[in-house]
C-alpha positions as CSV (number, residue, x, y, z in Angstrom):
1,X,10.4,-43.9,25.3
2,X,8.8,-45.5,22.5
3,X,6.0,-44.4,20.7
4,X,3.3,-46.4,21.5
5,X,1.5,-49.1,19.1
6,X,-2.5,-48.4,18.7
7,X,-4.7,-51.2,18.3
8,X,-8.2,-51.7,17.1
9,X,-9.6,-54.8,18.5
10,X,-9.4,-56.8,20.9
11,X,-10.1,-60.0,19.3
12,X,-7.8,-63.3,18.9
13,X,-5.8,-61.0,16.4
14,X,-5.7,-57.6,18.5
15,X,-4.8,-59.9,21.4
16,X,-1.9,-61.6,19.9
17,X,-0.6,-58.2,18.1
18,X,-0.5,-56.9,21.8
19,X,1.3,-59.4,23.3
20,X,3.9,-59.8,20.7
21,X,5.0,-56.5,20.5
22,X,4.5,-55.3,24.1
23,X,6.8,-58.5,24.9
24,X,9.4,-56.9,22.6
25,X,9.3,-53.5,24.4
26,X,6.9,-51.7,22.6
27,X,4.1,-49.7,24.9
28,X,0.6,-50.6,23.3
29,X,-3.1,-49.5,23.8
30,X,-5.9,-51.5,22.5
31,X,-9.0,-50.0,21.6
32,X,-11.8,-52.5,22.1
33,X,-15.4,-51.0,21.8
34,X,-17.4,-54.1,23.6
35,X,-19.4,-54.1,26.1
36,X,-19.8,-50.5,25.6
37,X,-20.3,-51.5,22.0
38,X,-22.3,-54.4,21.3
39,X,-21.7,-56.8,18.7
40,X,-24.4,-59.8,17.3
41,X,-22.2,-62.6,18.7
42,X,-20.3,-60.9,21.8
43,X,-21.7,-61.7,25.2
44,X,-18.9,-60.1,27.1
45,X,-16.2,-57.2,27.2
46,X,-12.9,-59.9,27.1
47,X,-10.3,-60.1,24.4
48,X,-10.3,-63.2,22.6
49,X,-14.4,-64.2,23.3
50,X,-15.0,-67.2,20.8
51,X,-17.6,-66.9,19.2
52,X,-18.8,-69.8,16.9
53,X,-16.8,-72.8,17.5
54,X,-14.7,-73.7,20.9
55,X,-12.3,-75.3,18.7
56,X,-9.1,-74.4,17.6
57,X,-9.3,-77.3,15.0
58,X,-6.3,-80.7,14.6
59,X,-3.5,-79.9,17.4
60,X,-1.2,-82.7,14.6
61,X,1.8,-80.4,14.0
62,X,3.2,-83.6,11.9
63,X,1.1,-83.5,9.1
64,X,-1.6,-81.2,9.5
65,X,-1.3,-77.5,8.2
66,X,-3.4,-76.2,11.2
67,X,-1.9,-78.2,13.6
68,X,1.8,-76.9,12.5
69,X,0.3,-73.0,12.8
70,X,-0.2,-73.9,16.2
71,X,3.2,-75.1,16.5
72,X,4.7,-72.0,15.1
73,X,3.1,-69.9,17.3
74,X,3.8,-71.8,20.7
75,X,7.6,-70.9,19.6
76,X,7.1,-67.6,18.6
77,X,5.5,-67.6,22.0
78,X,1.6,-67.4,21.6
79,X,-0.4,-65.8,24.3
80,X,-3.5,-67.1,22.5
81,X,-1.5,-70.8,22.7
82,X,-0.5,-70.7,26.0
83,X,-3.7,-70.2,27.3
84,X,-5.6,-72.7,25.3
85,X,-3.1,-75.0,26.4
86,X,-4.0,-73.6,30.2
87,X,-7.5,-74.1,29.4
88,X,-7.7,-77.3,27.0
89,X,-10.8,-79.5,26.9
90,X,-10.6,-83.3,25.8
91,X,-11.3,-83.3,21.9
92,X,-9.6,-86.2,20.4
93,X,-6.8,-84.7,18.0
94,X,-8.3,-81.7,18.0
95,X,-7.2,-78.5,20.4
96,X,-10.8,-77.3,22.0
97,X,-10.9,-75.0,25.0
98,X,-13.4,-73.5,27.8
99,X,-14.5,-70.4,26.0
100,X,-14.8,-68.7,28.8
101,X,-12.1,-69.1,31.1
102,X,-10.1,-68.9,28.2
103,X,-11.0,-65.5,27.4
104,X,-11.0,-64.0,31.2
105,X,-7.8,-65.7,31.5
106,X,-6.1,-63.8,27.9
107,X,-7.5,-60.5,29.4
108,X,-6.0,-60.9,32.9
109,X,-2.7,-61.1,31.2
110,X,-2.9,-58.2,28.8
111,X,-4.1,-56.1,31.3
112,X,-1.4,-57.4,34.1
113,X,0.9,-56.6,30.8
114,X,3.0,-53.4,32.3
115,X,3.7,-51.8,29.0
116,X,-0.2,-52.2,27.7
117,X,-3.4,-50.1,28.6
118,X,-6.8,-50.5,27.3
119,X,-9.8,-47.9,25.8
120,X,-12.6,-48.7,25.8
121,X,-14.2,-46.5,23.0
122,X,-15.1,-47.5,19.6
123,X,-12.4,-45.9,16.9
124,X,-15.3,-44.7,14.2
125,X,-12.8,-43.5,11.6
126,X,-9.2,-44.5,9.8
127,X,-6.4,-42.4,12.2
128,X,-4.6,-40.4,10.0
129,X,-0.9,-40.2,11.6
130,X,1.0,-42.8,14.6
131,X,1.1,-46.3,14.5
132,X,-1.9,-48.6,14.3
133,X,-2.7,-52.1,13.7
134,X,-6.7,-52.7,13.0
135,X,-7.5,-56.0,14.3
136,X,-11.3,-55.5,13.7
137,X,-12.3,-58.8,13.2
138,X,-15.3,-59.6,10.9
139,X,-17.6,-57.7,12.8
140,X,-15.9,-54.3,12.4
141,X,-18.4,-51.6,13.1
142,X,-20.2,-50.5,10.8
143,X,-18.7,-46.8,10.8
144,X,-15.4,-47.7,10.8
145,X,-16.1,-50.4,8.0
146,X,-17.4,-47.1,6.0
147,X,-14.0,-45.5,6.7
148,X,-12.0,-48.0,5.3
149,X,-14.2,-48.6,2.4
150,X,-13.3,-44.2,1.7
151,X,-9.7,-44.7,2.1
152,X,-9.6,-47.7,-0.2
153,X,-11.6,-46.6,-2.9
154,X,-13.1,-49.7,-2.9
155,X,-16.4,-51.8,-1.4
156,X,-15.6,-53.6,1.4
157,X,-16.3,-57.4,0.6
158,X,-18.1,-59.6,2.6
159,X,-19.7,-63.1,3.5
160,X,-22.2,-64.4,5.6
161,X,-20.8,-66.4,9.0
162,X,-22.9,-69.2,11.1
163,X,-22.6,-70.0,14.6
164,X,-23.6,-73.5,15.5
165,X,-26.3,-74.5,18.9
166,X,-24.7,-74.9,22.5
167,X,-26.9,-77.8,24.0
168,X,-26.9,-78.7,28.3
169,X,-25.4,-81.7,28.4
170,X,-27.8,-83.1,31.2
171,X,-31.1,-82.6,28.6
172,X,-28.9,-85.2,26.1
173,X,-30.2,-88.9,26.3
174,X,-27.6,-90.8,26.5
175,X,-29.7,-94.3,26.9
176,X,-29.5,-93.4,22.9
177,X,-26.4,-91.3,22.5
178,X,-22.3,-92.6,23.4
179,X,-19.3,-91.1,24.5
180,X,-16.6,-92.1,21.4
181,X,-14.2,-90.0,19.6
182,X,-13.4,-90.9,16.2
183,X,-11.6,-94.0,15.5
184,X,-11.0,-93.6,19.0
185,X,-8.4,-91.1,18.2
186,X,-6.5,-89.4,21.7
187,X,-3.8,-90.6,23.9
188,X,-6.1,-90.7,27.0
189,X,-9.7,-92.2,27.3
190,X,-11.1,-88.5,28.3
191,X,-10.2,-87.8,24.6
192,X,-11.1,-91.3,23.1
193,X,-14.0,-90.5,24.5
194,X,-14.3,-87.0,23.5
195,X,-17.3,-86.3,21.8
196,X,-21.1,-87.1,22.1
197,X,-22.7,-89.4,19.3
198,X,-26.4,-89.3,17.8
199,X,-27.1,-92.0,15.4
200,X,-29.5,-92.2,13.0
201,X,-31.3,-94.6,10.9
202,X,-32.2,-94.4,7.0
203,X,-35.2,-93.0,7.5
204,X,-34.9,-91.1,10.7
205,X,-32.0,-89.1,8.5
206,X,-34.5,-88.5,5.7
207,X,-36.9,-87.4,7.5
208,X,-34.5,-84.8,9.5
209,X,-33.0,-83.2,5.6
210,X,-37.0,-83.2,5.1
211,X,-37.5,-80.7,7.9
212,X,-34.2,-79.2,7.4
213,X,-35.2,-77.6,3.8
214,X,-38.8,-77.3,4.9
215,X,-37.9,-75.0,7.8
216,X,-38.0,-71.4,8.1
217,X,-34.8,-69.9,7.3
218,X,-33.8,-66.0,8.0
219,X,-34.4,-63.9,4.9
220,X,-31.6,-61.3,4.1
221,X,-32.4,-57.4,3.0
222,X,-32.7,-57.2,-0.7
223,X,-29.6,-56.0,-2.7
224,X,-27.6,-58.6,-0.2
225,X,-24.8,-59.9,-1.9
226,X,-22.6,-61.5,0.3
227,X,-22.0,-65.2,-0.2
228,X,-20.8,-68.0,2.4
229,X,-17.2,-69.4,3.9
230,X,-17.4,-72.8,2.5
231,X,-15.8,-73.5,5.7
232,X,-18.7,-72.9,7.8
233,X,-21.8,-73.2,5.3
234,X,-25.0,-73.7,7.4
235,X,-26.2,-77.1,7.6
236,X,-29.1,-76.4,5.3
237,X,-26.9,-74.8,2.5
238,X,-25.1,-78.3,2.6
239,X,-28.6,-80.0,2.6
240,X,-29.6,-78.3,-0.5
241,X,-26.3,-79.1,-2.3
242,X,-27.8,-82.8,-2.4
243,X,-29.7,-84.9,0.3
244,X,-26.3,-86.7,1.0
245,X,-24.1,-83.5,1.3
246,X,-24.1,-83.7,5.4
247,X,-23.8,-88.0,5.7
248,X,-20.7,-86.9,3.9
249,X,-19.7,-83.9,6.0
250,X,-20.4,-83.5,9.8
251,X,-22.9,-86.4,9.9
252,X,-20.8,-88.8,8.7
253,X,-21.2,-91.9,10.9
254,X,-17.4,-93.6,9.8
255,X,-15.1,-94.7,12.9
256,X,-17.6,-94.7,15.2
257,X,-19.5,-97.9,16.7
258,X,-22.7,-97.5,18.8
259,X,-21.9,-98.5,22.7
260,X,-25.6,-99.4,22.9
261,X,-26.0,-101.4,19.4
262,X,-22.2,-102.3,18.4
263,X,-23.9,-105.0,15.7
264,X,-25.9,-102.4,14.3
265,X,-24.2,-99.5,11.6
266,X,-25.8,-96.0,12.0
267,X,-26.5,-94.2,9.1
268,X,-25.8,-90.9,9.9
269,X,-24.3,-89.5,13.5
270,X,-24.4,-86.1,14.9
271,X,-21.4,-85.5,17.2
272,X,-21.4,-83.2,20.0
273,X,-17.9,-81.7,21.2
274,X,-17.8,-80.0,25.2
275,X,-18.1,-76.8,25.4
276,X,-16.4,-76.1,28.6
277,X,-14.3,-77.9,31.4
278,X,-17.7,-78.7,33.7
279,X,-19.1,-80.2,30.8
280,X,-22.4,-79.2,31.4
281,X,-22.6,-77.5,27.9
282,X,-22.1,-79.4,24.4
283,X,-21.9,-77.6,21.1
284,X,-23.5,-79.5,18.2
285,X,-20.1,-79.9,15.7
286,X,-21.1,-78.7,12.5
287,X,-24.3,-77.4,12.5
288,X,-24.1,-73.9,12.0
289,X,-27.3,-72.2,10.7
290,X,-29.6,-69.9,9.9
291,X,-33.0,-71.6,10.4
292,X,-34.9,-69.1,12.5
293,X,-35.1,-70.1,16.1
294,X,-38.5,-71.9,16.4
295,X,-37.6,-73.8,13.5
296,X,-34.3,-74.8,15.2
297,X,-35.3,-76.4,18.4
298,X,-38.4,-78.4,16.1
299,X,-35.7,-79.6,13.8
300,X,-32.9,-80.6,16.1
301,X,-34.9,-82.4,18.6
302,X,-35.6,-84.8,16.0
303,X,-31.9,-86.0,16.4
304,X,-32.2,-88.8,18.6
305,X,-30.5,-88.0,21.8
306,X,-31.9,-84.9,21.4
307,X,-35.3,-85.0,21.8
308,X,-35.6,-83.5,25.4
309,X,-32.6,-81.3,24.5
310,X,-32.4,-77.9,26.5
311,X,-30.3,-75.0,24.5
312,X,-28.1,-72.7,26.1
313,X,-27.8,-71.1,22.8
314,X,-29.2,-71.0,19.2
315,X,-27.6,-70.8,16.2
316,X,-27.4,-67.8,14.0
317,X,-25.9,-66.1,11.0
318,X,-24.0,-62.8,10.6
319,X,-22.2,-60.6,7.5
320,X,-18.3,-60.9,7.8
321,X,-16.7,-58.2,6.4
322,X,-13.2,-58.5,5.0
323,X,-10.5,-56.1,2.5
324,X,-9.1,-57.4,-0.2
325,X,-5.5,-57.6,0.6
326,X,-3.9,-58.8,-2.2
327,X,-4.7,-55.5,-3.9
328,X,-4.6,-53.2,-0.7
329,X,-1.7,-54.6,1.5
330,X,2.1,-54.7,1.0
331,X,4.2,-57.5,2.2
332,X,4.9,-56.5,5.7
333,X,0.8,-56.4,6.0
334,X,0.5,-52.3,5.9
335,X,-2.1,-50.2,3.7
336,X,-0.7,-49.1,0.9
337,X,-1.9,-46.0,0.8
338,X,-1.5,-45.4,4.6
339,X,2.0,-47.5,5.3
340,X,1.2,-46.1,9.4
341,X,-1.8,-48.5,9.3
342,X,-1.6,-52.7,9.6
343,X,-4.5,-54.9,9.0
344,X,-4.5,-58.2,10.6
345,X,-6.7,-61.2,11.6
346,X,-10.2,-62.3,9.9
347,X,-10.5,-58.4,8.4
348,X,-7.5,-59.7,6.1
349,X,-9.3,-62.4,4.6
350,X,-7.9,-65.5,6.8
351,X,-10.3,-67.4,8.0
352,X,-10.6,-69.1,11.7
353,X,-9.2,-68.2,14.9
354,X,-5.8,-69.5,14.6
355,X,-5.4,-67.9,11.2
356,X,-6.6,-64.9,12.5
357,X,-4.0,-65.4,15.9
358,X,-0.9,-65.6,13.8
359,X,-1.6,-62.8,11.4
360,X,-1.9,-60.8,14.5
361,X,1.2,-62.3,16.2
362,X,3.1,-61.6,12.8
363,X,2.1,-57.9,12.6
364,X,2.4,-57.2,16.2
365,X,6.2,-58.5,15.6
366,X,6.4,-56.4,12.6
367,X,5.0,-53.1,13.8
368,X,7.2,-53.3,17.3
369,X,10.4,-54.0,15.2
370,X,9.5,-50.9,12.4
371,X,8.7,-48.8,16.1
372,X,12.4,-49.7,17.3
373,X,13.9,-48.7,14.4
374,X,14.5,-51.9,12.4
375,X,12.8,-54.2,9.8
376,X,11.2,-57.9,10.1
377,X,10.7,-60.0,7.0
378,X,7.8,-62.0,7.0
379,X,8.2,-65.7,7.5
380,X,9.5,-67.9,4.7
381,X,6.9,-69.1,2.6
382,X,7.7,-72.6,3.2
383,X,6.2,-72.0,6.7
384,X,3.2,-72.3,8.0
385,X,2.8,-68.2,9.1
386,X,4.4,-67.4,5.5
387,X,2.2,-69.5,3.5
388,X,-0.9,-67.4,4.8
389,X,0.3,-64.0,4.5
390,X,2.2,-64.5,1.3
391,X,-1.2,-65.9,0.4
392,X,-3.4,-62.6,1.6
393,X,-0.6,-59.9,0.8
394,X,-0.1,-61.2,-3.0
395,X,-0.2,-64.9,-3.8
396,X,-4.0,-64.7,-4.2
397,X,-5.7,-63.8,-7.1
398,X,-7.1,-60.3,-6.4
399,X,-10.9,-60.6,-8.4
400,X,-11.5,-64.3,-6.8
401,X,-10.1,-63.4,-3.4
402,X,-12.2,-65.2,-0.8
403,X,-11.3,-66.1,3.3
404,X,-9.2,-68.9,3.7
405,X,-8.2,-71.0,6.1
406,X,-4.5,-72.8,6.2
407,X,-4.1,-75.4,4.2
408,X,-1.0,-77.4,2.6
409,X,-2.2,-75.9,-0.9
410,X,-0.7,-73.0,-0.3
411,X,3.0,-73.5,0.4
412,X,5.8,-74.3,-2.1
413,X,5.0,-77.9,-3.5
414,X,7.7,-80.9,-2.2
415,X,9.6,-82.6,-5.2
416,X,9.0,-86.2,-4.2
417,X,12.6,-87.7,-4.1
418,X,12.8,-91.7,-5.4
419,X,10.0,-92.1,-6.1
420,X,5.9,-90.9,-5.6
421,X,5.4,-90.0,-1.9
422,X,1.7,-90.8,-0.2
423,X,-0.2,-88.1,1.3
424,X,0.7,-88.8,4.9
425,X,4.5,-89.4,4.0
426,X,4.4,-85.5,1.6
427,X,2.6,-83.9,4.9
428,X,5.5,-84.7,7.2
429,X,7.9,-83.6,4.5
430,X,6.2,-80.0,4.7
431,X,6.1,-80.0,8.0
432,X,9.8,-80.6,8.7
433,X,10.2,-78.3,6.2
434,X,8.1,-75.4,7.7
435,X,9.4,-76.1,11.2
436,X,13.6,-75.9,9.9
437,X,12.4,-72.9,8.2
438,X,10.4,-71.1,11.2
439,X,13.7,-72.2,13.7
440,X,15.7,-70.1,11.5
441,X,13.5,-67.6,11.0
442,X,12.2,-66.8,14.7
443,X,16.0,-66.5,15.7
């Protein structure tokens, strides 16, 4: 039989590594430390918890970057995928799930999954000899983080993370607030009607950034050095960039017209997305922070709409830690120094839950097909998959490496043929591309 793949995590990354290579043949055993092992943001012992956002970000395979990960990995045959599909909420264009369900429903199949077993121990140090894929995530322990950080020879680097307020959707007025996606984007009037809106006047806005920077905001311990993802800054990092950063950003009240005043323009809008199928729950889209949790509730129930709000959770802030993998990481994602050992998902330096999904679906792939005796190339570069790990395995530039996220920028630039192409028209072009390239590729 064949030796059996270990994995470390149980995560959207550990998850997908599992899948993909116990769906190739390969026995696997993930080692997952929660609930025995608690983390700052876990509430449960399932693979694949989410724990900031519900949303798996624009489900536009066309001519979105994001949207055509997601479009690669349904063909590669994403467990993460499928579920979320199983599990969907209405968000406009935008793929959003019931955290929960979702996460019971990936553990059910991994552990109906004959060829995988579970332990439920935490791995403290690097293994030395077999077959492991660490799928951490960016709360690795803080022992094992001190392991890697020996092996490497190098200080593992790290940013600060924010998770954004769950509210009950029964404590939201909504004699003030409207049901309207933007631009009234989605095929069916659940998702036209997708998200919860706030408005704000002039001075009602003002007076929030006021509190906002005024608030009491968690101190770090001195000698901190870690910066933030600038895609998920708090809202009062954004605030203090200038006092229009967040009428600009997730308060931006364009495409959207007030059901109760349709004459009247808002000047800011908060937007709430559900939070799970009931609907009972709505997390505030954007608004991750680290005001401490007094300050919070004081400052948010000045929204309007929110005034009476309930919270089923506050936000927060926690250090990330990641490896710097264009230095430590060959091409087919394995430690240099340890070519037995993968590293995939957020620990990589990819940022998001999809990112983190496909670098574990990609290493899974390539860890089964090194265990049964043959080789996998990564994914051309033109593709979605390829773009990211060429990124994290080389293309970026070691002494600026920072998370990212998936983004056109990274793949082999389109000549434009006859002529200058528009945005929209250049983003289809890359995503026919990709998806020729990932056919060929996955077969």
């Amino acid at each position: 039989m064949t030796e059996p793949l270990q994995i470390i995590g149980g995560g959207m990354a550990g998850s997908e590594a599992a899948w993909a290579a116990a769906n190739l043949g390969v026995p696997v055993v993930i080692h997952e430390m929660r609930p025995k092992v608690a983390t700052f943001a876990h509430r449960t012992g399932d693979f694949a918890e989410m724990v900031c956002s519900n949303s798996f970000r624009s489900d536009d395979h066309e001519r979105n970057a994001v949207g055509l990960i997601h479009w690669e990995m349904r063909q590669a045959g994403s467990l993460v995928m499928e579920m979320a599909q199983q599990h969907r909420l209405p968000a406009g264009g935008a793929l959003a799930v019931d955290r929960d369900p979702f996460a019971r429903a990936v553990t059910e199949k991994l552990k109906s999954h004959p060829l995988i077993s579970t332990s439920y121990e935490e791995v403290t140090e690097l293994p030395s000899s077999g077959n492991w894929i660490i799928a951490t995530g960016p709360l690795t322990s803080p022992s094992l983080a001190a392991s890697i950080r020996a092996a490497t020879g190098a200080e593992a680097l790290a940013f600060f993370d924010a998770i954004a307020p769950i509210v009950y959707t029964e404590s939201i007025d909504m004699s003030v607030a409207w049901l309207q996606s933007r631009y009234d984007k989605g095929e069916t009037e659940d998702e036209q009607k997708a998200y919860i809106n706030c408005p704000m006047t002039r001075d009602q806005y003002e007076a929030f950034i006021d509190a906002l920077l005024a608030a009491e905001k968690t101190e770090f311990h001195e000698g901190e050095t870690a910066g933030y993802f600038d895609g998920c800054l708090p809202i009062e990092v954004m605030a203090e960039r200038g006092r229009e950063t967040l009428r600009h950003g997730p308060m931006k009240p364009v495409g959207l017209t007030n059901a109760h005043k349709p004459d009247e323009k808002a000047y800011a809008v908060v937007q709430l997305r559900r939070d799970n199928k009931l609907g009972t729950l709505h997390n505030i889209v954007g608004f991750q922070t680290k005001m401490k949790y007094g300050a919070q509730t004081a400052v948010f129930k000045m929204i309007p709409g929110l005034e009476n709000a309930s919270f089923a959770r506050l936000g927060g802030i926690h250090r990330n830690t990641f490896i710097n993998s264009p230095t430590l990481l060959d091409a087919q994602m394995r430690l240099k120094s340890r070519p037995y050992i993968r590293f995939a998902g957020q620990i990589t330096g990819v940022e998001g839950y999809v990112e983190s999904a496909a670098m574990g679906l990609l290493a899974g792939r390539m860890a089964a097909h090194d265990l049964l005796g043959r080789e996998l190339s990564p994914p051309p570069a033109e593709t979605a998959m390829g773009a990211l790990v060429t990124h994290i395995t080389g293309g970026a530039e070691a002494k600026t490496f920072q998370p990212m996220n998936v983004n056109f920028g990274l793949f082999p630039p389109i000549e434009a043929k006859g002529g200058r192409k528009g945005r929209h028209d250049r983003y289809k072009a890359y995503t026919d591309r990709a998806k020729q390239a990932f056919t060929e590729w996955l077969s």
